[in-house]
N, C-alpha and C positions, 0 to 999 in steps of 0.2 A: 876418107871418102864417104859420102853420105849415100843414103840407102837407094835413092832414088838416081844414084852416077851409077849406082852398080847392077839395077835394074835394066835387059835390054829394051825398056817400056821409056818414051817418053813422059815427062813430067804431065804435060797436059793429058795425056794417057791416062796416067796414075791416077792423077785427079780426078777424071770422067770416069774409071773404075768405081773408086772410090765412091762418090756423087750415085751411080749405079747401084753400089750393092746398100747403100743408106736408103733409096725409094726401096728398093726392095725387101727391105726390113720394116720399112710404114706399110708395105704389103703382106709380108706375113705377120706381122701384127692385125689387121684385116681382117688376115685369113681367120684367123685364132680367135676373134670375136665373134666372125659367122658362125664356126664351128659350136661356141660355146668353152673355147677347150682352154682353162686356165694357163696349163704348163707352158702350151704355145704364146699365149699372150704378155704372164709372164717375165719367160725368157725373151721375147723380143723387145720389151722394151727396157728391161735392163740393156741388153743389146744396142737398143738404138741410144739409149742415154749415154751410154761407153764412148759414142763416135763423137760425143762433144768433148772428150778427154783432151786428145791431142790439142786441141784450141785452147782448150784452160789450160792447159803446163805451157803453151808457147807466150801467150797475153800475160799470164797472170807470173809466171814462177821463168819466165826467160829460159825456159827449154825447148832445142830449137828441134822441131816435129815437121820434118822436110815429106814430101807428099810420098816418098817408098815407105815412113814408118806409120805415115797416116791409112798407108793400103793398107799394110802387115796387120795390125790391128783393128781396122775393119773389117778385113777379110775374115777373120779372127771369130768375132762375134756374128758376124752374116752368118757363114757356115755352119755355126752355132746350131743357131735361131732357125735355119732354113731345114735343119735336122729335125727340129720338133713338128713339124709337119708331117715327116713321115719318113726320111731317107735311114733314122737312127732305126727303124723298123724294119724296112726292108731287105730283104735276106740277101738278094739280089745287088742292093749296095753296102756288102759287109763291110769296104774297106773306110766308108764316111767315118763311123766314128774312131777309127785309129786315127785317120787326116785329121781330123777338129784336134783330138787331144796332142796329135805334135805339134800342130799350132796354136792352138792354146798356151802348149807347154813352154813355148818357143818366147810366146811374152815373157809369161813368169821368170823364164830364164834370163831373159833381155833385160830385167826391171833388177832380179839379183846381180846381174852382171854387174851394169851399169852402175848401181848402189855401192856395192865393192871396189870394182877401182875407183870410183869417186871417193871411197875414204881412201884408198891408197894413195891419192895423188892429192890427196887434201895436208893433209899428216906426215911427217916423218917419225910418228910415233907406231905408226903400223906400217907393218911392210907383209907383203901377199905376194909370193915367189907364184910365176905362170904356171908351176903345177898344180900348187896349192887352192889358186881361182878355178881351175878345170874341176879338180874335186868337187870344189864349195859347191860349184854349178849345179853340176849334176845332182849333189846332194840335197842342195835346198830345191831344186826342181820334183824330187823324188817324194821329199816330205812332203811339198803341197800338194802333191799328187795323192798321199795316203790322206791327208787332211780333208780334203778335196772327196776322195771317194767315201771318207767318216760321214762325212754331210751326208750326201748323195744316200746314203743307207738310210740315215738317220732320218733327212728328209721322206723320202718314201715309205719307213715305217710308222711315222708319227699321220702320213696321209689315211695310211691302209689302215691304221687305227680310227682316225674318224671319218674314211669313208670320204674321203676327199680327193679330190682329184691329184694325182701327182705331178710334181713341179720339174722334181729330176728323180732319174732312174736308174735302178742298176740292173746289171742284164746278169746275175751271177758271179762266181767267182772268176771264173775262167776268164769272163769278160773283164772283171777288175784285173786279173793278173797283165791283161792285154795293156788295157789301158797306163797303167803302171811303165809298160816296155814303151810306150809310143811314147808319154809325157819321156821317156830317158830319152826318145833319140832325139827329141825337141828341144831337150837342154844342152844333149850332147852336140846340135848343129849349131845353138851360139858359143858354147864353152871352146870351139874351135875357132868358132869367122867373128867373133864377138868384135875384136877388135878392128875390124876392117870395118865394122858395118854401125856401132855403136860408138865410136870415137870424140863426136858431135855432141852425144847427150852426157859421157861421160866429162869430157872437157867444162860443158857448162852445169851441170852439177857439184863440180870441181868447184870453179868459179863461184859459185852463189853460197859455198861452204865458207869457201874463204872471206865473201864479204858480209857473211853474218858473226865470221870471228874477228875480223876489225872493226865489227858494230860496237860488238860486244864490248 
C-alpha cells in the first residue's frame, strides 16, 4: 500500500500540503537574504533544491514518488529550513530539533531500507533474514547520524576559525547525544512499518536492477 492510502489526508491534500510548504521555503529563503544570514539562505535552498528530488527519481529512474513520499520528504527539509530562522534557538521550542532529526532520520532510514531489500529481491545471491534488515536500519541510520554530526562540528569550527558565519551548528554534547536518540527512533519507526509503507519503491528498484542485469 502506498504512503499516500495510508495517510488519513487526501491525495489532493497531500499535494496542496506539499505545494505549501515548497512557497514557504522560497520564503525563508527571502527571509535569510533580508537578514543577511548565510546559514538560513544556505540551508533553504539546498532545501528547496531537494523538493525537485521526487520528480527526477519518478521521470528519470521510473521510481514511483506517490504524493505521501512527496509530503514526507518535503516536510523533511521545510522544517529543516524553517528552523534556521529561529525555532532551532528557541528554548521555548526545545522539542523542534529532536522532530527535524527523527525526520530527517526517517529518510535516511527509508533510502537504506529500500536499497536493501531491493538487493534482496534482486539476487538470490544475498539473503537478509527480517531481523537482520531491523539491525542494518538502525545501524546505518546511526552511523549517518555520527557522520552527520562529524560535519556539523567540523563545519562550525572551520567557520569560527575564519570568522564566518555558520552554516550548521552544534548545541554541545548533550545535544549531540539527543540528537543521536532522535535520528534512532526515526530509523527505528521505518525498520518497523518499512514494509507497509515502502513496498512501491522497493519493488521498482528491484525492477530497474533486474533490467540493467539483462542489459548487461
Amino acid at each position: 500500500m502506498r504512503v499516500r492510502d495510508r495517510l488519513r489526508i487526501s491525495e489532493r491534500r497531500q499535494k496542496q500540503a506539499t505545494r505549501a510548504m515548497e512557497v514557504g521555503l522560497v520564503v525563508v529563503l527571502l527571509a535569510g537574504l533580508y537578514r543577511r544570514n548565510v546559514g538560513v539562505v544556505v540551508n533553504a535552498s539546498i532545501a528547496f533544491a531537494i523538493t525537485f528530488l521526487p520528480a527526477i527519481l519518478e521521470r528519470d529512474y521510473d521510481i514511483p514518488m506517490d504524493a505521501g513520499l512527496t509530503l514526507w520528504i518535503t516536510a523533511a527539509v521545510f522544517l529543516h529550513a524553517l528552523g534556521t530562522l529561529g525555532p532551532y534557538r528557541d528554548p521555548t521550542l526545545w522539542w523542534w530539533d529532536h522532530m527535524t532529526h527523527a525526520l530527517s532520520s526517517s529518510l535516511v532510514a527509508a533510502i537504506g531500507y529500500a536499497t536493501t531489500r531491493a538487493l534482496d529481491e534482486h539476487t538470490d545471491d544475498i539473503y537478509l533474514p527480517p531481523r537482520f534488515t531491523f539491525v542494518f536500519i538502525l545501524l546505518f541510520v546511526v552511523a549517518f547520524g555520527v557522520v552527520w554530526e562529524v560535519i556539523e562540528f567540523g563545519v562550525g569550527g572551520l567557520a569560527s576559525i575564519m570568522g564566518s558565519a555558520k552554516i550548521l551548528t552544534q548545541f554541545g554534547l548533550e545535544d549531540t547525544m539527543k540528537d543521536l536518540l532522535f535520528d534512532t527512533v526515526g530509523g527505528l519507526l521505518v525498520a518497523v512499518w518499512g514494509t507497509a509503507y515502502l513496498s512501491d519503491v522497493v519493488g521498482a528498484l528491484a525492477d530497474r536492477l533486474d533490467r540493467r542485469r539483462i542489459g548487461e
